[in-house]
C-alpha positions as CSV (number, residue, x, y, z in Angstrom):
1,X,-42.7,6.3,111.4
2,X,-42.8,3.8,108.6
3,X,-41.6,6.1,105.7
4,X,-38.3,6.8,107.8
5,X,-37.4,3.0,108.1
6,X,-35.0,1.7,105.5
7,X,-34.9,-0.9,102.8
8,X,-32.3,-4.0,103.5
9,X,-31.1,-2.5,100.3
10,X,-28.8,0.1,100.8
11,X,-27.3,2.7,98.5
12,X,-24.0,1.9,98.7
13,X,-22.8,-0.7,96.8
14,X,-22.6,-4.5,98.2
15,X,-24.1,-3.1,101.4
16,X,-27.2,-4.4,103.5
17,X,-29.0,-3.4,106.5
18,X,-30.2,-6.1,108.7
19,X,-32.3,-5.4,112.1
20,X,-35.4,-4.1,113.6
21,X,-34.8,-0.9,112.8
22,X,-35.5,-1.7,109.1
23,X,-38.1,-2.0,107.0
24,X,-40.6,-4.8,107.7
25,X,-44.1,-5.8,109.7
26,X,-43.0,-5.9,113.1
27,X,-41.3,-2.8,114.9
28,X,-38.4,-3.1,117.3
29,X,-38.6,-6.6,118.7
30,X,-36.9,-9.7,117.9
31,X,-39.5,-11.2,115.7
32,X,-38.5,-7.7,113.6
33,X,-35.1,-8.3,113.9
34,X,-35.6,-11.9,113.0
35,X,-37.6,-11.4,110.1
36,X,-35.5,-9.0,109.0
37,X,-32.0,-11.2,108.4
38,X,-34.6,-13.9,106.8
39,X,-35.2,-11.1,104.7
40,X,-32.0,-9.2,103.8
41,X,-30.5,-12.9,102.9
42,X,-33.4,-13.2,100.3
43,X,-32.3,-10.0,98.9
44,X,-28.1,-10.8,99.4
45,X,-29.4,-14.3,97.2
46,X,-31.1,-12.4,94.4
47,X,-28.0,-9.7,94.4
48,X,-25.6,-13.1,93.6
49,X,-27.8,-14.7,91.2
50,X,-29.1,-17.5,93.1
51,X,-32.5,-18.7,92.6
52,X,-35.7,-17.9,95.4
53,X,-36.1,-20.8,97.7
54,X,-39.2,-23.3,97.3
55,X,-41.0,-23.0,100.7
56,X,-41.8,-26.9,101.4
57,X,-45.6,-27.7,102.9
């Protein structure tokens, strides 16, 4: 099932995927859907130019 969920990264230009549906460690549930915004934001950052957040102890 994995290698038919896609990437936050789409192919079309300036376009994300966000949700459970997507690629990441936890299959149709919130903490996937969850997990997957932190995650296409991280991507949306690096797109702009914008550094990787410092995770603080």
């Amino acid at each position: 099932v994995d290698k038919y969920r896609p990437d936050q990264i789409s192919p079309v230009k300036n376009f994300f995927l966000c949700g459970d549906y997507t690629d990441q460690k936890y299959l149709a549930s919130m903490e996937g859907a969850a997990l997957s915004g932190k995650q296409v934001a991280e991507k949306v950052e690096l797109k702009l130019g914008k550094p990787k957040a410092v995770e603080l102890a």
